[in-house]
C-alpha positions in Angstrom: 16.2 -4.2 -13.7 18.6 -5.8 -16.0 15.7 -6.9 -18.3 14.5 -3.3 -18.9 18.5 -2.2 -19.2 18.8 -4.8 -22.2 15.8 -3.2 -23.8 17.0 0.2 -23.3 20.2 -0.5 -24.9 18.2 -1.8 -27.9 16.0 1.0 -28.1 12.9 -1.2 -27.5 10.1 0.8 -25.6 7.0 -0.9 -24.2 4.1 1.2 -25.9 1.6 0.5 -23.0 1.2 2.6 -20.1 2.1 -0.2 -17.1 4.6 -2.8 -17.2 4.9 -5.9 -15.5 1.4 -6.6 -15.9 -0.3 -9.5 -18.0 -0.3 -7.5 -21.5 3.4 -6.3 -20.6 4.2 -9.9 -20.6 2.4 -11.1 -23.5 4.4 -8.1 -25.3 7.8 -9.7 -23.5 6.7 -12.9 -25.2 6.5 -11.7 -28.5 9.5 -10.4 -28.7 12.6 -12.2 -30.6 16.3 -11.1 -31.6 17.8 -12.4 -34.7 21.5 -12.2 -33.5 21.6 -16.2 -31.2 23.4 -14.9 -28.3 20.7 -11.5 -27.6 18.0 -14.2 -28.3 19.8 -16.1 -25.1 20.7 -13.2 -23.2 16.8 -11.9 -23.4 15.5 -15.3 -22.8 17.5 -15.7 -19.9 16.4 -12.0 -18.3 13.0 -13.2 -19.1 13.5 -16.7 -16.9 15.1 -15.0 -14.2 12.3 -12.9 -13.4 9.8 -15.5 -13.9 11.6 -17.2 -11.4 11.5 -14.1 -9.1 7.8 -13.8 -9.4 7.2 -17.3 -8.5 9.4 -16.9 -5.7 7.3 -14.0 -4.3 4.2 -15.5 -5.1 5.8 -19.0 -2.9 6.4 -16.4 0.2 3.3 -14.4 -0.3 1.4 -17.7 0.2 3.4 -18.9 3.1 2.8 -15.4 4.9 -1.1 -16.3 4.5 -0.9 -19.4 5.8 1.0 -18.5 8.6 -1.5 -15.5 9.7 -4.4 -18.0 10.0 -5.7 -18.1 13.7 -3.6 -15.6 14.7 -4.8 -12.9 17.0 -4.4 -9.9 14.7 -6.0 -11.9 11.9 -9.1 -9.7 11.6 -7.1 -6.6 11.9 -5.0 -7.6 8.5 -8.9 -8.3 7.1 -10.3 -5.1 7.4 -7.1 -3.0 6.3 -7.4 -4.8 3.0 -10.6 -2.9 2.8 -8.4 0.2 2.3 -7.4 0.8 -1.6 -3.9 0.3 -2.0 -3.4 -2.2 1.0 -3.1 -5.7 -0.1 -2.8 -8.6 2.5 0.7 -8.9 2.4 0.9 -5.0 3.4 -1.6 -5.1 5.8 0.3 -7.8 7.5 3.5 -5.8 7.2 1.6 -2.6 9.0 0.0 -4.8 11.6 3.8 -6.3 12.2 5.4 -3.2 12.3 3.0 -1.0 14.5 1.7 -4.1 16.6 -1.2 -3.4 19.0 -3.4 -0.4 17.9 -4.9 0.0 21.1 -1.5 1.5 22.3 -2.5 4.5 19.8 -5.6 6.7 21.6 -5.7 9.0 19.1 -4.8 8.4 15.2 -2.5 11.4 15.6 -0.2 9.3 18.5 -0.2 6.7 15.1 1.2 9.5 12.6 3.9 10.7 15.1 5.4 6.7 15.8 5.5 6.7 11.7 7.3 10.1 11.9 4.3 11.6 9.5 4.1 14.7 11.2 5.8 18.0 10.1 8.5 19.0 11.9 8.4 22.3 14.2 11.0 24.9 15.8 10.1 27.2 18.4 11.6 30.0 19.7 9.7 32.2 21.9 6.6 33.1 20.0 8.2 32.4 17.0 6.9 28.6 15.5 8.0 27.6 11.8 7.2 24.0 10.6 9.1 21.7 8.0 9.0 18.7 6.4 7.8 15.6 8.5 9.9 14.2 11.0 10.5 10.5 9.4 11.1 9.8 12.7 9.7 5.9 13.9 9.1 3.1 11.8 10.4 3.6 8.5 8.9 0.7 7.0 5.2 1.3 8.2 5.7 4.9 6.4 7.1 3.4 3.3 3.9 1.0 3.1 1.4 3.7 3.6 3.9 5.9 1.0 3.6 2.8 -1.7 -0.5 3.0 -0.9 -0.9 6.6 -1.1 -0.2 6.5 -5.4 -3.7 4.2 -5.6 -5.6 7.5 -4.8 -4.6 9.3 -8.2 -7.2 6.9 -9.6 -11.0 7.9 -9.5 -12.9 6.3 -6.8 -14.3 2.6 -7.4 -14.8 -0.3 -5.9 -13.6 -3.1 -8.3 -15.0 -7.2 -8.3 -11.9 -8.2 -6.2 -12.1 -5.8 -3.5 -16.1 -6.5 -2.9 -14.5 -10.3 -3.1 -12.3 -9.3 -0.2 -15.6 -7.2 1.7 -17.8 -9.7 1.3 -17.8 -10.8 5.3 -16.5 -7.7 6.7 -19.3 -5.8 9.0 -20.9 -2.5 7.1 -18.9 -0.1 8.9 -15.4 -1.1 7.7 -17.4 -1.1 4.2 -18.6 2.6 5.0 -14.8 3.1 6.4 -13.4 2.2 3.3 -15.2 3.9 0.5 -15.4 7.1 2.6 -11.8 6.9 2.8 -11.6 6.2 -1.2 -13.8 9.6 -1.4 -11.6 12.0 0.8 -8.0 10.7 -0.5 -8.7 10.6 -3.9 -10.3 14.1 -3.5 -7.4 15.5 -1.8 -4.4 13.7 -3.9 -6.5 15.5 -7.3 -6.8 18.9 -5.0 -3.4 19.0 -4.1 -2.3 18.1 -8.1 -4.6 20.8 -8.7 -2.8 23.0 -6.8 0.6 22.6 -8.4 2.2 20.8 -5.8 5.1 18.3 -6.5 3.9 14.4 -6.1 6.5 13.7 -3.6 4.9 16.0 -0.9 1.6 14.6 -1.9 2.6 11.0 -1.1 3.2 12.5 2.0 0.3 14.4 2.9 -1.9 11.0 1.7 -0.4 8.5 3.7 -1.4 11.0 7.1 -5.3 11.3 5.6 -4.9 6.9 5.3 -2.8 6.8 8.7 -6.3 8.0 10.4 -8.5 5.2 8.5 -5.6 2.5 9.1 -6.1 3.4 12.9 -9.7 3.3 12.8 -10.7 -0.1 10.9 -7.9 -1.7 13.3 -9.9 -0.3 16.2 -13.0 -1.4 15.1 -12.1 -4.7 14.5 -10.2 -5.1 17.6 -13.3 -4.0 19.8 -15.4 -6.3 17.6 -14.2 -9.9 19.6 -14.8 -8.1 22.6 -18.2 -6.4 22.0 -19.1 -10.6 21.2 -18.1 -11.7 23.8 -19.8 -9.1 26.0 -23.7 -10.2 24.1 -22.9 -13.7 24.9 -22.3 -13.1 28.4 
């Protein structure tokens, strides 16, 4: 970004570990050039992505709105349960792989996303590579983006138990059990020595199952209701 570019080529570092948070803005804010036109420069980098962020935040709310009464409504619900899915992703995933009743298995999930390694055969002979990234490019890249959550140590924080609070006690079950294996196997395979990019790969096929399953479950829900009141 050009912000971080104009601080780079004034050798100004952030000293805090995250940026583009609250504190990282407050430190943006207290920063000031005495040459006029670097002061103008920054302050316009600064605006520009202010803008930016109130332009996502506009869309973001307008993507809400718009998912109210609709069919897969529920499904986006309990895939917020997941760490690392926000509503805006789960709505992405839920666009991108539609109906999750088309997937029997959560392995028939993993292949559309191209998740699976790759395989060549001959006779006896089987050798597997890398996955496939055959499918839906964009699913992958949300359960990719989710997948660097799991470095964290398992918790359940006052805004996730916000977004729980009316979701049945097995997508609760779902989801912490889910925060318990992938954060187990992300520090495992760190452990291990292996690089971070082919752990953000062998995460998102651990989440891909859980995705599949609160989707199920809160597709059968509707119908299981309507069964007990007939």
């Amino acid at each position: 970004m050009r912000l971080r570019g104009f601080l780079l080529r004034h050798d100004i570092g952030y000293p805090g570990k995250t940026a583009w948070t609250k504190t990282f803005g407050r430190w943006l804010a207290a920063l000031s050039f005495e040459a006029p036109g670097r002061q103008i420069a920054f302050t316009d980098y600064c605006l520009a992505v202010q803008a930016c962020d109130e332009r996502v935040e506009r869309l973001s709310l307008s993507l809400l709105q718009a998912t109210q009464r609709w069919r897969f409504e529920g499904v986006v619900r309990v895939r917020c349960s997941l760490r690392g899915i926000d509503a805006v992703s789960a709505i992405g995933l839920v666009a991108e792989i539609g109906d999750i009743d088309r997937f029997e298995h959560p392995r028939k999930l993993m292949g559309c996303l191209g998740l699976v390694p790759s395989e060549r055969s001959s006779g006896e002979r089987v050798s597997r590579g890398p996955i496939t990234k055959r499918g839906n490019a964009h699913a992958r890249r949300l359960l990719t983006q989710a997948a660097w959550c799991y470095r964290f140590k398992p918790r359940v924080g006052y805004q996730a138990q916000r977004g729980q609070e009316d979701l049945p006690e097995f997508t609760h079950a779902l989801a912490w059990k889910a925060q318990l294996r992938l954060t187990d196997r992300y520090a495992k395979l760190r452990a291990r020595g292996v690089t971070i990019n082919k752990v953000c790969v062998a995460v998102p096929r651990g989440l891909d199952g859980f995705v599949w399953a609160v989707a199920r479950n809160a597709s059968a829900a509707p119908l299981m209701a309507l069964s007990a009141a007939t």
